[in-house]
C-alpha positions in Angstrom: 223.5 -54.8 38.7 224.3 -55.7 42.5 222.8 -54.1 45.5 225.8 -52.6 47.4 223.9 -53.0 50.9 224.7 -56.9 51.2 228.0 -56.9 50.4 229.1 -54.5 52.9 227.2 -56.3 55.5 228.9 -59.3 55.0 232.6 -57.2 54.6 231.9 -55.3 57.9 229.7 -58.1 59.6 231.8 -61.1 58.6 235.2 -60.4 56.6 236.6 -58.4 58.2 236.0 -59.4 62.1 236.0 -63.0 61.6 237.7 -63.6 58.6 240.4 -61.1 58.7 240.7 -60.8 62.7 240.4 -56.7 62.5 239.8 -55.1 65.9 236.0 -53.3 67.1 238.0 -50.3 66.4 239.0 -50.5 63.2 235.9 -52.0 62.3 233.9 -49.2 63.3 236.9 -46.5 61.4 235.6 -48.8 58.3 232.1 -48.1 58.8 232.5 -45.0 59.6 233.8 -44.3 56.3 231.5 -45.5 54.0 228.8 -44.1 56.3 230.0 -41.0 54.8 230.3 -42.3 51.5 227.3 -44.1 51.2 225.5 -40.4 52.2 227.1 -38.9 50.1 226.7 -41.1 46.9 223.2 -41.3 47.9 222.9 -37.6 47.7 224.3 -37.2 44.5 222.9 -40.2 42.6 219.1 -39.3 44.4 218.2 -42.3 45.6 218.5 -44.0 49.2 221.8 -45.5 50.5 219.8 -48.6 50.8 219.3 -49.0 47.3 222.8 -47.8 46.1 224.5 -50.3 43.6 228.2 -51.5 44.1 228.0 -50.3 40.1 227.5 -46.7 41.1 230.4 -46.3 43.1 233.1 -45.4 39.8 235.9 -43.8 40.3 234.5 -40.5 39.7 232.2 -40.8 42.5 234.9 -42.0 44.4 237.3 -39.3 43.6 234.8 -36.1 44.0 233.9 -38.5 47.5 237.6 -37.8 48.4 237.1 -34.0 47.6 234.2 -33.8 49.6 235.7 -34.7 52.6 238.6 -32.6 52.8 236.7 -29.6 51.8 233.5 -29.5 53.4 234.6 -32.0 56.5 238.0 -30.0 56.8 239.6 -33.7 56.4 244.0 -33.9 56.3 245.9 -36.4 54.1 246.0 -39.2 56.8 241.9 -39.3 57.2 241.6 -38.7 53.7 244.1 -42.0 53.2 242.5 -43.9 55.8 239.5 -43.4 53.8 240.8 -44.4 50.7 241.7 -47.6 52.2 238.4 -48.7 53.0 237.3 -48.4 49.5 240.2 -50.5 48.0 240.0 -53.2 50.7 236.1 -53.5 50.4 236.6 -53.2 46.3 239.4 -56.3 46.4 236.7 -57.6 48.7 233.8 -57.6 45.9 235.9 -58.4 43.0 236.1 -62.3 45.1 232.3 -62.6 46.1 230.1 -64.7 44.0 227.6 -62.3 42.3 223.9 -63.5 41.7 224.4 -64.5 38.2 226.7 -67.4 39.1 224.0 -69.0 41.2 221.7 -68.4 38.3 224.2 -69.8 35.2 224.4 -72.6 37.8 220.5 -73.5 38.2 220.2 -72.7 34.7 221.9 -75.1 33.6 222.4 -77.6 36.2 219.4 -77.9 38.0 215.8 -80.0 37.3 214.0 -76.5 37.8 216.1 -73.0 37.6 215.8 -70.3 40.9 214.0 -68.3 37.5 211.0 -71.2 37.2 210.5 -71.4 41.4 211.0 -67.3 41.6 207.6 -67.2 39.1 206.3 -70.5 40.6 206.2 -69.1 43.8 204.6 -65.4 42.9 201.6 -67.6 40.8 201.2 -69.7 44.2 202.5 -72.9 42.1 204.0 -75.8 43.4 207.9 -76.0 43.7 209.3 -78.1 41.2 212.5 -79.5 41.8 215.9 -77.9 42.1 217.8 -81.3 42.3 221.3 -80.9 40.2 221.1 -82.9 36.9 225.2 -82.9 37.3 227.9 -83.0 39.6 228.8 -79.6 38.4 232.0 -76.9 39.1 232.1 -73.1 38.2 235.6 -71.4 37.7 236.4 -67.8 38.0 237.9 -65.8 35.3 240.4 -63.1 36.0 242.1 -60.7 35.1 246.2 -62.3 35.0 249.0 -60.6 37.6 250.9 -57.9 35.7 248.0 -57.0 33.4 245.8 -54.0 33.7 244.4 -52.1 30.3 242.3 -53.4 27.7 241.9 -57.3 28.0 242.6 -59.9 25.6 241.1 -63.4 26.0 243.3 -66.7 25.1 241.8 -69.9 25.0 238.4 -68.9 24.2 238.2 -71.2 21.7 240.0 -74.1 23.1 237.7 -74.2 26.4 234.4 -74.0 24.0 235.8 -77.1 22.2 235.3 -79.5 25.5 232.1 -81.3 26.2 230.0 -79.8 28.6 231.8 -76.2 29.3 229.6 -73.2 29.5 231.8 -70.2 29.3 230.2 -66.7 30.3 232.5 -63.7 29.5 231.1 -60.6 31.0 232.3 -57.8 28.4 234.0 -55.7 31.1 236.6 -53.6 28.3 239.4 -53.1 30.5 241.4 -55.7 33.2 243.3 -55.9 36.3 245.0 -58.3 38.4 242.4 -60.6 40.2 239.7 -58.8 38.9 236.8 -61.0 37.7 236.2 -61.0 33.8 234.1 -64.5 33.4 233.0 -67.9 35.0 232.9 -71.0 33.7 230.3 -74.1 34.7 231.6 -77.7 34.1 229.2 -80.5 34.1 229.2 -84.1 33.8 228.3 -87.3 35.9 232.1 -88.4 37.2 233.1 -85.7 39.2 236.7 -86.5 39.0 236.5 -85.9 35.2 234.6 -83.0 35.7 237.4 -81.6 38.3 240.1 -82.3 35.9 237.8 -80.4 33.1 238.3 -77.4 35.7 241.5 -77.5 35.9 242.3 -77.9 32.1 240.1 -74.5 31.6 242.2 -72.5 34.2 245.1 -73.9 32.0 244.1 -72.3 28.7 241.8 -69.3 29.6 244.3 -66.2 30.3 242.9 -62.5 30.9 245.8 -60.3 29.3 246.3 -57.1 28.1 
């Protein structure tokens, strides 16, 4: 599960002026609207916006969101649209952040000691071991292919678990989409131009279809 609070921080914070060159006032249109969403999710789900997960936000929520807002705010089409378009860009936004469990498969099974073994050496008022990388190592994405959407198929499962030193982590998301993220992949090894060319082999023969 991911806390929704730091990722639209960095979309409205960072993304979106920086990144993507929007203007203060279409910045603030953005925030504006998940203001209101965030509120109103919150209300629903009982808990504090703070604490909402991007998880939460289905498109059920989503859609009785939409409702809400023409109804009880008196909203037309065009505010309901502009809206709606704040949710997709900051959703095609997520689908391309790295989530916590990359950084974890990485220390896992890259590092001397794991973020997992300084988290608890740190609360027990251990020493830090160290977090040096055994590896030169790479991770890969996994998504979904262009032109598919429905429920996924995975090719080259097999053929990716058959090279040395390829961890392959498949989420078990049931359905697909074009660019959405379905997997990751860590590649490890001590020449990194061998590991590199490992990467590359693994884009090659995993495909996220329908």
């Amino acid at each position: 599960m991911t806390l929704l609070a730091p990722l639209i921080t960095g979309f409205l914070r960072d993304y979106m002026p920086r990144q993507r060159g929007y203007s203060p006032h279409s910045c603030e249109a953005y925030a504006y609207s998940f203001r209101l969403l965030f509120a109103f999710a919150a209300k629903r789900i009982q808990t504090k916006p703070s604490q909402l997960l991007i998880e939460q936000l289905d498109a059920a929520l989503i859609l009785d969101f939409l409702g809400h807002i023409e109804r009880e705010r008196g909203n037309g089409a065009a505010t309901r649209n502009l809206r709606l378009a704040s949710i997709k860009t900051f959703m095609r936004y997520v689908e391309y952040q790295p989530r916590p469990h990359n950084s974890a498969h990485y220390s896992i099974e890259n590092c001397v000691n794991s973020q997992f073994d300084q988290h608890i050496n740190s609360i027990l008022d251990l020493p830090l071991g160290s977090s040096k990388s055994n590896f030169y190592a790479i991770m890969i994405n996994l998504v979904g292919g262009l032109g598919y959407e429905g429920q996924v198929v995975y090719e080259g499962i097999k053929e990716a678990m058959l090279i040395d030193n390829v961890k392959l982590h498949i989420y078990g998301k049931h359905k697909t989409k074009p660019n959405r993220k379905m997997g990751h992949a860590t590649v490890l090894g001590s020449n990194l131009e061998n590991v590199l060319k490992k990467a590359k082999k693994i884009k090659e023969l995993v495909k996220v279809k329908t």
